[in-house]
Backbone as a ProteinNet text record, in pm:
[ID]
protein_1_A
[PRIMARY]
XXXXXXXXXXXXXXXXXXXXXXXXXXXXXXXXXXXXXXXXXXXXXXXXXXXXXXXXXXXXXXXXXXXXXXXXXXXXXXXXXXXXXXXXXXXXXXXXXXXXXXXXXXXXXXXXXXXXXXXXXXXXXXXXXXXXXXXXXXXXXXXXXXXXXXXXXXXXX
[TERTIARY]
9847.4	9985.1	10059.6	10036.1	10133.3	10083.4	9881.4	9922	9897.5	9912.3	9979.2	10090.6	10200.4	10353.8	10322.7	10220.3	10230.5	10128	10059.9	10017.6	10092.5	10194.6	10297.2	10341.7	10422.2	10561.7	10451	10353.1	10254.9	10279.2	10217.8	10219.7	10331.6	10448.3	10605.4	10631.9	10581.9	10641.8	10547.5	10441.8	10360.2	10366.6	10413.4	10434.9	10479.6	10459.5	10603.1	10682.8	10788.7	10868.6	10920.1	10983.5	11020.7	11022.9	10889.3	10792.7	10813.2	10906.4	10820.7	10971	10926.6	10990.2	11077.2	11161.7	11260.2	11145.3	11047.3	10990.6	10884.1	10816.5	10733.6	10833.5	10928.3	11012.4	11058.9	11077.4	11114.5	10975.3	10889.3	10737.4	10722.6	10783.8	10702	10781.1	10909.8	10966.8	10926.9	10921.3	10886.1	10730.7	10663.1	10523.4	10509.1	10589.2	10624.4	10681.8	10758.1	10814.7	10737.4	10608.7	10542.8	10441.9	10412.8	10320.8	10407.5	10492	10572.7	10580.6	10625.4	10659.7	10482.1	10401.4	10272.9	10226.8	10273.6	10250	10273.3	10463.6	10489.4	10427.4	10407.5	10357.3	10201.6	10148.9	10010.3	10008.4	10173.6	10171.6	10200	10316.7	10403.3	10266.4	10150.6	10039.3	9944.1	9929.7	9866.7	9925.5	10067.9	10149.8	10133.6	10163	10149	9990.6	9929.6	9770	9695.5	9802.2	9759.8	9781.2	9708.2	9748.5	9804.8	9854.1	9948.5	10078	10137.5	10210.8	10314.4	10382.6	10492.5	10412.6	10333.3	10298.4	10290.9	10210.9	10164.2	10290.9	10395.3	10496.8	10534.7	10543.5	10598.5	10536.4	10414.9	10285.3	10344.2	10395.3	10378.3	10519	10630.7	10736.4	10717.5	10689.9	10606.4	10579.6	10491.7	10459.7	10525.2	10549.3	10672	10811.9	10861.7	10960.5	11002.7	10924.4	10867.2	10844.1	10712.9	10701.5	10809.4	10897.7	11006.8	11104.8	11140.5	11238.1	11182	11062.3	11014.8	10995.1	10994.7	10949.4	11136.1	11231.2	11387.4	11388.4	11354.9	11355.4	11338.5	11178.3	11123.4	11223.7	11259.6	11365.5	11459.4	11590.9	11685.1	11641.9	11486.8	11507.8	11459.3	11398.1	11355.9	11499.7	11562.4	11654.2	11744.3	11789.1	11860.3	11795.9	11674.9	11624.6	11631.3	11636.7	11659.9	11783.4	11845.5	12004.2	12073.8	12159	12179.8	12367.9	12379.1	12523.3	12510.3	12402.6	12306.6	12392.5	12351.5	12428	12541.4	12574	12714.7	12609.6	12485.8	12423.5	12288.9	12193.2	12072	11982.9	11900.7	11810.4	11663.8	11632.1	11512.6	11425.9	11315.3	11245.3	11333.9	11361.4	11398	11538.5	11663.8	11782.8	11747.1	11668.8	11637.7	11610.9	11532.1	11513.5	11557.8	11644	11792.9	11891.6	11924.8	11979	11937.4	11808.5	11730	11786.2	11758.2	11713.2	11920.3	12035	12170	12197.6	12169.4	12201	12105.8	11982.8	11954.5	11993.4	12052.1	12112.6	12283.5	12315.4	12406.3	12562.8	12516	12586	12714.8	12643.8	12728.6	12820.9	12748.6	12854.4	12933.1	12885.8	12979.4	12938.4	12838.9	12801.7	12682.9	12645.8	12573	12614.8	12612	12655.4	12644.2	12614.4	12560.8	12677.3	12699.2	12795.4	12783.2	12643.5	12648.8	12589.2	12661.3	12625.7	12491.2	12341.1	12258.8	12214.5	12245.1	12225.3	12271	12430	12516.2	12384.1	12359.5	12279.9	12168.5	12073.9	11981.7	12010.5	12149.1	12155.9	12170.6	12279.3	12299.4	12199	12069.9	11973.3	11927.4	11945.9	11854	11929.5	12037.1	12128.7	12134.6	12099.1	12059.9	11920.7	11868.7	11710.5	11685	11794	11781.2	11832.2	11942.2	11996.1	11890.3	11816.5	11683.3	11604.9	11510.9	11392.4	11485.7	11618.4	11667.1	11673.7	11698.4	11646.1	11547.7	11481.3	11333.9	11250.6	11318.1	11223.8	11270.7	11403.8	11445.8	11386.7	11399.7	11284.1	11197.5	11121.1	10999.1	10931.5	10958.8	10926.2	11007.8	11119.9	11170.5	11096.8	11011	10964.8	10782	10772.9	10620.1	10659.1	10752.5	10757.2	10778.1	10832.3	10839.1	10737.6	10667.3	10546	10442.5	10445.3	10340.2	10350.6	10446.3	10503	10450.3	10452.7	10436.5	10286.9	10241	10058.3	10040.8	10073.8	10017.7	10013.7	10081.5	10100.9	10005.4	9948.3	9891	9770.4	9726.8	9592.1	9493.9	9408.7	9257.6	9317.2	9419	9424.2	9432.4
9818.6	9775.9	9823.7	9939	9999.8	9999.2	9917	9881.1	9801.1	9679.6	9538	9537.8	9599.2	9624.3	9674.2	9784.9	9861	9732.6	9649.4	9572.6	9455.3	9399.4	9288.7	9374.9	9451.7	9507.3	9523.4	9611.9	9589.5	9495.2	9405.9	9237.7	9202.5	9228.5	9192.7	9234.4	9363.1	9390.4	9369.7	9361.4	9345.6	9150.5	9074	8934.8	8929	8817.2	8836.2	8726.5	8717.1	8643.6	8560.4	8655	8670.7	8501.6	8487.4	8335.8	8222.5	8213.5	8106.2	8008	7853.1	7773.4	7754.3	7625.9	7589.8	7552.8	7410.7	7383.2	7474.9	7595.8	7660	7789.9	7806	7862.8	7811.5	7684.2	7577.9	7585.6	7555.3	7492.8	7658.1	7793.5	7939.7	7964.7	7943.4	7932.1	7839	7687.2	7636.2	7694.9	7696.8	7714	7877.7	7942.1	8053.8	8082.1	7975.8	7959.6	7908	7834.2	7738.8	7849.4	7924.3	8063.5	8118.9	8154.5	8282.9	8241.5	8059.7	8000.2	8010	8004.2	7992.4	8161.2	8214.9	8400.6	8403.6	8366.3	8400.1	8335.7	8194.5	8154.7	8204	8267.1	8346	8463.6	8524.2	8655.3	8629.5	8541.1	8516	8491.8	8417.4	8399.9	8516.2	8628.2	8770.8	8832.2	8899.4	8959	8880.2	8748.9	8672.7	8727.3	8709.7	8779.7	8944.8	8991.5	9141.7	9216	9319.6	9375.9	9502.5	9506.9	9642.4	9537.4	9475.4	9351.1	9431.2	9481.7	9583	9637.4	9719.8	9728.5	9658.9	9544.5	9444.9	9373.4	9318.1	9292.5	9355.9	9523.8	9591.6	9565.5	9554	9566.7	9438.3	9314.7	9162	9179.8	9263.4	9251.8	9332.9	9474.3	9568.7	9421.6	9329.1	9283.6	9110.6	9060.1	8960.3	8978.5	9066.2	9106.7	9142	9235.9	9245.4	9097	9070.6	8912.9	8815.1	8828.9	8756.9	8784.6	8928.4	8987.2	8948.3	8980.5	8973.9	8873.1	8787.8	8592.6	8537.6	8612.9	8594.4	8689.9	8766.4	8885	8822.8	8805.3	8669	8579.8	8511.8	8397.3	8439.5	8530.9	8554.5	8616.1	8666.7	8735.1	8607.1	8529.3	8390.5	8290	8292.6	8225.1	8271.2	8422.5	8530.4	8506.4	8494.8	8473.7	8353	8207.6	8124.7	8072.6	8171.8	8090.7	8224.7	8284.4	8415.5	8411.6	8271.9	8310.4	8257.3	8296.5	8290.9	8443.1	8512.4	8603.2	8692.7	8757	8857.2	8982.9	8982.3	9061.8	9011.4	9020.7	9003.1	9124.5	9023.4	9084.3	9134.4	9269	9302.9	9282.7	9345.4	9316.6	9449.6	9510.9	9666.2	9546.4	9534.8	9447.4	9301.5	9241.2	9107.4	9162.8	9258.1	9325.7	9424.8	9463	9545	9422.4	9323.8	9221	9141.3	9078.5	9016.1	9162.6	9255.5	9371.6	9369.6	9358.7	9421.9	9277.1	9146.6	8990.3	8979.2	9047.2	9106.4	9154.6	9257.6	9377.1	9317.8	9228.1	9157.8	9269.1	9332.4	9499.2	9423	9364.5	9323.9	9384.3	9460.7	9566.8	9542	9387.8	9336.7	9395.1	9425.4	9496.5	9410	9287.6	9199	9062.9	8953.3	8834.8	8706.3	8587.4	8523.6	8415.5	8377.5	8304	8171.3	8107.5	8016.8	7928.9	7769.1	7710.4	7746.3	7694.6	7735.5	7850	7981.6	8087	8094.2	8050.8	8036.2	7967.3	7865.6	7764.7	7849.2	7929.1	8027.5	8136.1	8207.3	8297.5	8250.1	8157	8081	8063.2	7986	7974.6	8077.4	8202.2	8301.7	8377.2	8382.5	8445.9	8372.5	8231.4	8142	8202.2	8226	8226.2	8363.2	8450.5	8590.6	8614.6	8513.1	8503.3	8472.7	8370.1	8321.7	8392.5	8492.3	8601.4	8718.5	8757.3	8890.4	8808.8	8676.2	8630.6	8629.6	8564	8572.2	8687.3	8773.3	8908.7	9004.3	8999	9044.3	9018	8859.2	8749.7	8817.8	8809.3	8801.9	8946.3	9055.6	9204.2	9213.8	9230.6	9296.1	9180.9	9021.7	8950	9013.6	9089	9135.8	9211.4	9332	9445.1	9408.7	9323.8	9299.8	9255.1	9130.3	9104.1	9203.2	9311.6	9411.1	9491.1	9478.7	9603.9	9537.7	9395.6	9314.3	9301.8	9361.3	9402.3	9245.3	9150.2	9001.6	8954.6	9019.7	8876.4	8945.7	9097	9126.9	9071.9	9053.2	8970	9036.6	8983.7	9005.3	9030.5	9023.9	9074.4	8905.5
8125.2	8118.5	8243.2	8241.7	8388.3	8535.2	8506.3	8612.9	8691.7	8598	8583.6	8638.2	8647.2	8653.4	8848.9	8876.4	9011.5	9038.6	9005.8	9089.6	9135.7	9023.1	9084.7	9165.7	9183.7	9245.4	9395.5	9409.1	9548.3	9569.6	9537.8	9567.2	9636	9550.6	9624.6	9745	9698.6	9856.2	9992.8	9938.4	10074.8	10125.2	10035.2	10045.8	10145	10257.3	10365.6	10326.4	10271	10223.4	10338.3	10419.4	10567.7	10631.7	10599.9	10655.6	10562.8	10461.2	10388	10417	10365.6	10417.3	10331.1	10272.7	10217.9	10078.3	10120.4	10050.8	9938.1	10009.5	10000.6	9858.9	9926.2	9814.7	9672.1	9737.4	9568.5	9519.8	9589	9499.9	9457	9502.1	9469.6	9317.7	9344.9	9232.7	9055.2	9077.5	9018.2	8937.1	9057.9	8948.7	8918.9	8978.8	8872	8771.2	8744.9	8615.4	8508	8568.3	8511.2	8443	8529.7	8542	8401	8403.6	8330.1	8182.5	8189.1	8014.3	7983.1	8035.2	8008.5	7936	8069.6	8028.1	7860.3	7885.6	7748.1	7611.7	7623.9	7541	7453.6	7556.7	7540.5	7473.4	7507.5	7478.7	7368.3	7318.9	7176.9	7102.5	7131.3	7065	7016.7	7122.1	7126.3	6990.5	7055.1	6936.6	6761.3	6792	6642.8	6571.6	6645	6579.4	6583	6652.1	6657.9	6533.2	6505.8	6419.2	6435.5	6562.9	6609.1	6680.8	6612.6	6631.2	6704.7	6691.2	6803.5	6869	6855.3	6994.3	7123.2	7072.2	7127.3	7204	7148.2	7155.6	7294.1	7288.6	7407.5	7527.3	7490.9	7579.1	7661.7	7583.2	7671.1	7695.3	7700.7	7778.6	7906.3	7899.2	8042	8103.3	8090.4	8192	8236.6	8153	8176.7	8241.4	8198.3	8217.4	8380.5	8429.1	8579.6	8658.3	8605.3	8642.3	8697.7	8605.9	8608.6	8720.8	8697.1	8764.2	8929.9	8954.8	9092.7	9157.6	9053.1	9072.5	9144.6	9083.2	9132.8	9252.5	9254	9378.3	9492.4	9463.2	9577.8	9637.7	9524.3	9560.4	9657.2	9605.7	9660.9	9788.6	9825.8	9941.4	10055.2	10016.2	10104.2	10105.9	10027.5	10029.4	10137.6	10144.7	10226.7	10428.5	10419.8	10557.6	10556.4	10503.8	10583.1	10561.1	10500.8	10538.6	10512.4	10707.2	10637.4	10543	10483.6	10432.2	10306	10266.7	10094.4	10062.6	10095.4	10028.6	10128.9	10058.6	10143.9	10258.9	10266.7	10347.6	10392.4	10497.2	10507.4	10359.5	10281.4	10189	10200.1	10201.4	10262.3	10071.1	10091.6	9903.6	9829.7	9933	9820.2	9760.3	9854.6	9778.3	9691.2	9739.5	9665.8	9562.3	9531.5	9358.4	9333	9363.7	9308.1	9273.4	9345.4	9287.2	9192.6	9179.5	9041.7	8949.6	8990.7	8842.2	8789.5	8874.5	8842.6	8802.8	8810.8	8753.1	8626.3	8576.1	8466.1	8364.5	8456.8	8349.4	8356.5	8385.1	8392.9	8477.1	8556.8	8582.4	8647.4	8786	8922.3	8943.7	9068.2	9104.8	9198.8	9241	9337.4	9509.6	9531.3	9681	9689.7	9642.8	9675.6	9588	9669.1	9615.6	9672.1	9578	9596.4	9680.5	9796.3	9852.7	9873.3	9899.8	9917.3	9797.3	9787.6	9629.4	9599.4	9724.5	9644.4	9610.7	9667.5	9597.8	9431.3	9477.8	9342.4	9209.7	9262.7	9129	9085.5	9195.8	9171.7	9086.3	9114	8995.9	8897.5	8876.4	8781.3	8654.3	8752.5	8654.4	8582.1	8681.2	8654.9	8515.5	8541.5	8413	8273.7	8297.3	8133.3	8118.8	8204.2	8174.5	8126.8	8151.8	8094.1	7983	7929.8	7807	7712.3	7763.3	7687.8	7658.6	7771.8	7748.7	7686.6	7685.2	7567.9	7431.6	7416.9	7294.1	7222.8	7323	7252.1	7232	7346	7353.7	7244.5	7188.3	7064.1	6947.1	6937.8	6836.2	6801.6	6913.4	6895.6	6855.1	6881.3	6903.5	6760.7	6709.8	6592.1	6460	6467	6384.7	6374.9	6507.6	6514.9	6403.4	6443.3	6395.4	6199	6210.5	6039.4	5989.5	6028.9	5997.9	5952.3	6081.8	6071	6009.8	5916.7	5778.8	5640.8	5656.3	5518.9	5508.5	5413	5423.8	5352.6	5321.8	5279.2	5389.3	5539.4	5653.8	5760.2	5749.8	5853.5	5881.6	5972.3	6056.9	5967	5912.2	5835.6	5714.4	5664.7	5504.3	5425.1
[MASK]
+++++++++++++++++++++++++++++++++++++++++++++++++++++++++++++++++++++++++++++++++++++++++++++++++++++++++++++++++++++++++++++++++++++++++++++++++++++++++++++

């Protein structure tokens, strides 16, 4: 699990974002999303059949959750080098994911921001899409956790 989590975040940062094009960013985005509803769907499938159903549960947010966050990180920091009035500063990987992680945690502290429309539409998305995974990730983890109390619904009984 943890290090699943130190192997994305390596990954991130050693990526050179730096390089990638307009196109190359939309298509990195997209099929990471494609990547991630897939993740989850696998995981929502894992947890449904485990019989340490919360656990399990925690286990597939550790690593979605990251996923996610770094898959926007990415974004905003490719977005930031080829257009530098995407945001209110040039974005190195450490700020591109301090910003995914504070549009998350919904903080905004206002010392990074998104200025131009398409940045704007990028967070945008990114903040429905986080409304969505604290839904589901609520869902889904407190329905493991009940399941896995009710000895008629646990896996093999």
């Amino acid at each position: 699990m943890a290090i699943s989590v130190i192997v994305l975040v390596t990954l991130y940062f050693l990526l050179p974002l730096e390089r990638s094009s307009a196109g190359t960013a939309i298509t990195t985005l997209v099929v990471g999303l494609v990547v991630f509803v897939a993740l989850v769907a696998f995981q929502v499938r894992s947890v449904l059949r485990s019989p340490f159903a919360g656990l399990r549960a925690v286990e597939a947010l550790t690593i979605s959750v990251p996923f996610f966050l770094l898959l926007f990180a990415g974004t905003y920091v490719v977005m930031a080098k080829m257009s530098e009035g995407s945001f209110g500063v040039p974005l190195s990987h450490t700020e591109g994911l301090y910003f995914a992680v504070t549009v998350f945690a919904t903080v905004g502290f206002g010392d990074l921001t998104a200025k131009s429309e398409a940045a704007r539409l990028v967070v945008t998305g990114q903040m429905i899409a986080d409304l969505v995974i604290l839904g589901l990730a609520i869902k889904v983890t407190a329905g493991a956790v009940s399941r896995s109390r009710r000895p008629g619904d646990a896996p093999g009984a």
